[in-house]
C-alpha positions in Angstrom: -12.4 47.0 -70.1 -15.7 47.8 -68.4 -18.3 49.0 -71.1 -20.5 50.8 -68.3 -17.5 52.9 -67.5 -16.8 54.1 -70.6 -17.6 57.5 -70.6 -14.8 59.1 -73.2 -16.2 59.7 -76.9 -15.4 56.9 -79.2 -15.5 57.8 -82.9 -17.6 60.9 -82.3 -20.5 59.2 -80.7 -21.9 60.5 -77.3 -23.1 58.1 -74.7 -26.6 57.8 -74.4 -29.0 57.8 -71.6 -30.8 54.8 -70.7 -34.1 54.5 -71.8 -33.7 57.6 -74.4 -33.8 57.7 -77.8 -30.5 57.9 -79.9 -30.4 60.8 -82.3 -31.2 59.6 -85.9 -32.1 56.4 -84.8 -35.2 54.4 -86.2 -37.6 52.3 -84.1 -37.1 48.6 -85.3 -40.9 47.2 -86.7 -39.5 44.6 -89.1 -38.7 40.8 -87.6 -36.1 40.3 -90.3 -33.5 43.3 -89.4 -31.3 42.0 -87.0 -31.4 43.5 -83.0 -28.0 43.9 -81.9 -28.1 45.2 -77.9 -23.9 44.2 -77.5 -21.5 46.7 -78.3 -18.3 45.6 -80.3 -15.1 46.9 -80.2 -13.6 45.7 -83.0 -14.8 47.8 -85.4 -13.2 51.0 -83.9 -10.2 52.4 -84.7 -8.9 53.2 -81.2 -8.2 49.8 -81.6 -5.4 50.0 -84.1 -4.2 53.3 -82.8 -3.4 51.5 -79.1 -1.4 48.6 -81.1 0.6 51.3 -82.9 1.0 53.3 -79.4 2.4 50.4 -77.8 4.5 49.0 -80.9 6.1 52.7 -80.6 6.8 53.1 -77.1 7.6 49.6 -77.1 10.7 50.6 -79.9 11.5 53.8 -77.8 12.3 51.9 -74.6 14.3 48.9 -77.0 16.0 51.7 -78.4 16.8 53.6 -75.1 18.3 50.7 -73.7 20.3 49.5 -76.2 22.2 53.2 -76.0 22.6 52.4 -72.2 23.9 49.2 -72.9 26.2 50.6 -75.5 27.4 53.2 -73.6 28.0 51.0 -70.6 29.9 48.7 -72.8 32.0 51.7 -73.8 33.1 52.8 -70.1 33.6 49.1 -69.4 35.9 48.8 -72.2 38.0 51.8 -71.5 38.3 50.6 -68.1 39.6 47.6 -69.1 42.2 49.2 -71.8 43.5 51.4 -68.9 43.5 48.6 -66.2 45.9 46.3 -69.3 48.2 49.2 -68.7 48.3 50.2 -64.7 46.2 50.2 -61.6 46.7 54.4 -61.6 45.4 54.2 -65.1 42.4 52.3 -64.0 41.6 54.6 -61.2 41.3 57.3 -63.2 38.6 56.2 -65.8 34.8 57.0 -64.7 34.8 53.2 -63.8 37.8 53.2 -62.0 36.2 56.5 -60.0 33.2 55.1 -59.1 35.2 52.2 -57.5 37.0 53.8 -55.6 34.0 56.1 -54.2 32.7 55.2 -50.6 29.3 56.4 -51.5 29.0 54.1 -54.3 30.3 51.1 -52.3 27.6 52.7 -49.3 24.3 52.8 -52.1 25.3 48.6 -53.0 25.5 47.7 -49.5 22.1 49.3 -48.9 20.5 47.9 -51.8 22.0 44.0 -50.9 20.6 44.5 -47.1 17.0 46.0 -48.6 16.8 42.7 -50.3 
């Protein structure tokens, strides 16, 4: 992250303009208080709040595609109980359909001669 292009308010602070005073601030006199001229990150909570963004999308996706796996699972699963039993059977699940469809067999031969 690039510090100069951080123009968003962090914590309620404003950014400041060079060479300006910062509101509330006291001029430094004393050689023992310590100068910091670095700005550290750590310390704001924006921090914590991006790691529990991405821990929650990161769930939302695990969780999405587990239901598409599961549901997948199921279609493949019936095809296979009907196909045990007849070819006619077979054709008529949703897998056995999409199979047996020209446009599905056209979008797979597209994608294999993108690649």
């Amino acid at each position: 992250m690039d510090i100069k292009k951080l123009t968003t308010q962090i914590n309620g602070t404003h950014p400041t303009k060079r060479g300006g005073p910062t509101a509330g601030a006291t001029p430094v006199s004393g050689k023992g208080e310590k100068e910091e001229d670095k700005l550290s990150l750590s310390s704001y909570s924006f921090r914590q709040n991006e790691l529990l963004f991405a821990k929650s999308e990161y769930n939302k996706q695990t969780q999405t595609s587990f239901e598409k796996l599961r549901e997948m699972k199921s279609r493949v699963d019936e095809y296979m109980a009907a196909a045990n039993i007849s070819e006619e059977k077979a054709a008529e699940t949703e897998i056995g359909k999409m199979l047996n469809d020209p446009l599905v067999w056209e979008k797979i031969a597209r994608k294999i001669s993108d690649s």
